[in-house]
Backbone as CSV, one residue per row, in Angstrom:
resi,resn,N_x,N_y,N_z,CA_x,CA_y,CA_z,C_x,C_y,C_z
1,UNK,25.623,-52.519,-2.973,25.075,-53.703,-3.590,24.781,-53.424,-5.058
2,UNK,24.976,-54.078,-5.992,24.771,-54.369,-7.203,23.713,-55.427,-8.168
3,UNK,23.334,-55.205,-8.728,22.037,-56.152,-9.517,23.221,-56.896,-10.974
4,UNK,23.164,-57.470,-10.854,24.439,-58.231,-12.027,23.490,-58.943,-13.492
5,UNK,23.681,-58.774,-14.414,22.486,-59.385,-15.021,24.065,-59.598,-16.168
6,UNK,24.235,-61.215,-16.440,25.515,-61.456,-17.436,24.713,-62.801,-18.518
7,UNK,25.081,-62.685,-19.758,24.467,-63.123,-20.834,25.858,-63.890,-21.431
8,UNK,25.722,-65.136,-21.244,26.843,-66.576,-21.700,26.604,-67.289,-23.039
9,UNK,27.440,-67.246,-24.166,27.327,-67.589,-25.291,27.040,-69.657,-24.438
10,UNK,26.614,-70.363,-25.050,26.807,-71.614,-24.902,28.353,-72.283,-24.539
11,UNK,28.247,-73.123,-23.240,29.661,-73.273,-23.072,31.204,-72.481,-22.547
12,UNK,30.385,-71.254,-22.585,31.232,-70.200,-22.473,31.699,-70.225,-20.890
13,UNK,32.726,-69.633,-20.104,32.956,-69.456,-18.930,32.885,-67.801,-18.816
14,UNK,33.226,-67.191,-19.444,33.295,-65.431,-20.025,31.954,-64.942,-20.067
15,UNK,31.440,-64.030,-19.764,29.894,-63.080,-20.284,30.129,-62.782,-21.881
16,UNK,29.222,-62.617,-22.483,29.478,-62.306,-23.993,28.876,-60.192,-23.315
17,UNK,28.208,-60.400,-22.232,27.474,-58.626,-22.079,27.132,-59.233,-20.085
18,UNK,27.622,-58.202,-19.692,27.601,-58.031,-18.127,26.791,-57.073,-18.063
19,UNK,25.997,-56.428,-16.982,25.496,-55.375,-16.521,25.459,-55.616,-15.254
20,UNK,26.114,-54.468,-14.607,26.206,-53.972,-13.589,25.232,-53.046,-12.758
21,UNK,24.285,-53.023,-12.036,23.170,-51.304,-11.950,23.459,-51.635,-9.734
22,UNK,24.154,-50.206,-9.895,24.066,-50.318,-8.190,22.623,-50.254,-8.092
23,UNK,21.950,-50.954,-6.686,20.740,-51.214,-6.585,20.305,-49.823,-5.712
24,UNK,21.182,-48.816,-5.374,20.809,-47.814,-5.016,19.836,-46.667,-6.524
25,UNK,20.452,-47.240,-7.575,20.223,-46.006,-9.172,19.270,-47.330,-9.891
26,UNK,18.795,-48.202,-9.157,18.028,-49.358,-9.711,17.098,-48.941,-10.693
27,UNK,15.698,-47.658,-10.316,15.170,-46.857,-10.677,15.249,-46.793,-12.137
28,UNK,16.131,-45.438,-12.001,16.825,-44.679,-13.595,17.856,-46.288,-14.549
29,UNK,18.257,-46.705,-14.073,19.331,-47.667,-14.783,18.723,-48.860,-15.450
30,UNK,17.736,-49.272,-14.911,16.796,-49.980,-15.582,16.288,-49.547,-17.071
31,UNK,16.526,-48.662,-17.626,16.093,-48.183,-18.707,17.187,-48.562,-19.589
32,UNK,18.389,-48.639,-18.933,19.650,-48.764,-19.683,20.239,-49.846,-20.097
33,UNK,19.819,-50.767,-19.679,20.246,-52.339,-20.079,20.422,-52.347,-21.375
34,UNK,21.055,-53.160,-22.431,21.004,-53.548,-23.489,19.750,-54.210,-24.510
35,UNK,19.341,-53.902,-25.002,18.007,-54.449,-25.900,18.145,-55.851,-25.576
36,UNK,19.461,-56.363,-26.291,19.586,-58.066,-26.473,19.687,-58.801,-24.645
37,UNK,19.969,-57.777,-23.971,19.539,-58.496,-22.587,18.258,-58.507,-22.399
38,UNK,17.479,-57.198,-22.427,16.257,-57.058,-22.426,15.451,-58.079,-22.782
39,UNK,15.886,-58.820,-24.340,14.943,-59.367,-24.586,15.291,-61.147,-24.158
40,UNK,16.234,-61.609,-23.863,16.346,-62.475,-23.191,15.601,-62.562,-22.453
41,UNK,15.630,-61.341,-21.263,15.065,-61.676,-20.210,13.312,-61.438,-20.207
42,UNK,12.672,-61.110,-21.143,11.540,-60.985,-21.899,10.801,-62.634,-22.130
43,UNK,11.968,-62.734,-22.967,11.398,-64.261,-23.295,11.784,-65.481,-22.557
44,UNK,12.382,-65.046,-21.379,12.365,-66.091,-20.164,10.938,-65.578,-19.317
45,UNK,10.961,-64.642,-19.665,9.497,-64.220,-18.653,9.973,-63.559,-17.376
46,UNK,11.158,-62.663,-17.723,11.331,-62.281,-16.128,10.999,-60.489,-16.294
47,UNK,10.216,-60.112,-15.329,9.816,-59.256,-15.058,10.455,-57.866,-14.523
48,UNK,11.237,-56.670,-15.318,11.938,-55.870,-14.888,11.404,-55.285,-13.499
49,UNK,10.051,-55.158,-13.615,9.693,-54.200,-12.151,9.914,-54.589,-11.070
50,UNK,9.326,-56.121,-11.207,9.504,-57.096,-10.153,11.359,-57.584,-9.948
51,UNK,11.643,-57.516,-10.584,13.603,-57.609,-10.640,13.879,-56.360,-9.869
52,UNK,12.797,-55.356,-10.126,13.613,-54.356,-9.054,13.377,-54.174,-7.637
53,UNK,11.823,-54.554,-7.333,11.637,-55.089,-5.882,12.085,-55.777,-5.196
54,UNK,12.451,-56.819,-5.928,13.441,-57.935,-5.735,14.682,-57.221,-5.242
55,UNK,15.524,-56.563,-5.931,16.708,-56.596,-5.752,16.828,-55.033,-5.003
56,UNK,16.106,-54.589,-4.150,15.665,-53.777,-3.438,15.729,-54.056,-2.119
57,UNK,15.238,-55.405,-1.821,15.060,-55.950,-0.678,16.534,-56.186,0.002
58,UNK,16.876,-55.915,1.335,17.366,-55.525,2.014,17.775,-56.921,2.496
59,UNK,19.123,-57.679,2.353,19.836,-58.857,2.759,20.025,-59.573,1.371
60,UNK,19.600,-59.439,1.102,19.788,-60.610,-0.739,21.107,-60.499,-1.169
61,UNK,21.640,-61.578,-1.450,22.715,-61.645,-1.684,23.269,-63.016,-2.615
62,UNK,23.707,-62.686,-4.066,23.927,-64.302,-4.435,23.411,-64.406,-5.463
63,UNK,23.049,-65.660,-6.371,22.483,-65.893,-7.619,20.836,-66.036,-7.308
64,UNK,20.428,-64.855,-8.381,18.994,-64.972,-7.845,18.324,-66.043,-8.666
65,UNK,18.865,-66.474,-10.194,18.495,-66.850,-11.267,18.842,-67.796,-12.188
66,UNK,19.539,-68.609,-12.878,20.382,-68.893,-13.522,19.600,-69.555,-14.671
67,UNK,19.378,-69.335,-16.068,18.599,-69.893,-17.295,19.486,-70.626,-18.366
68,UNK,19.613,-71.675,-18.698,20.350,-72.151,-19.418,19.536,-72.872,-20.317
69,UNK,20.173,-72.663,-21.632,19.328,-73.307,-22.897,20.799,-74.088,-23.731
70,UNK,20.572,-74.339,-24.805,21.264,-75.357,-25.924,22.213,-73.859,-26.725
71,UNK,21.659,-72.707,-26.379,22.522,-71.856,-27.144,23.027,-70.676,-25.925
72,UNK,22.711,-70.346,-24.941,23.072,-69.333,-23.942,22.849,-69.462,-22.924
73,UNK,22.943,-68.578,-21.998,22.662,-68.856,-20.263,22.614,-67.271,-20.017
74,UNK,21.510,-67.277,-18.583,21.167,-65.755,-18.479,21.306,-66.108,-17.330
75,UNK,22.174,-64.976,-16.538,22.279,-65.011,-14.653,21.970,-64.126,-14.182
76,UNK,21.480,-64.356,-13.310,20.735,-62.338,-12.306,21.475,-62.915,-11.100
77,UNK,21.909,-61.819,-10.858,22.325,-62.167,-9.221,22.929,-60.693,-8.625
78,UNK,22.908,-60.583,-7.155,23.013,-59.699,-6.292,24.637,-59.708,-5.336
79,UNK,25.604,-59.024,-5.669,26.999,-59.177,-4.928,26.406,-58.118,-3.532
């Protein structure tokens, strides 16, 4: 299982930045995200620790998230 976190210019069908973190290395990989995802997901108010409990949990599967504004779109989701 995988934690998917993809960042959409406006309009876009393409990711402008994907991240991938198997939810097994959830832990350590969390450190590694990109700043400019980071702070997206900062100023949506979403909570890395809690993103990892979340995506920890055992059956989840699918779009956990989806944020869309006038200039980008932020998706979390679990394959």
């Amino acid at each position: 299982m995988n934690l998917i976190i993809a960042s959409y210019a406006a309009g876009q069908k393409e990711a402008e930045k994907k991240v991938k973190i198997p939810v097994s290395v959830i832990q350590v990989s969390l450190s590694l995200i990109p700043k400019k995802i980071k702070d997206d997901m900062t100023k949506e108010g979403i909570d890395l620790a809690m993103l990892k409990d979340i995506a920890q949990k055992k059956g989840l599967k699918g779009t956990l998230i989806e944020i869309e504004d006038a200039s980008k779109k932020l998706v979390i989701s679990i394959d």
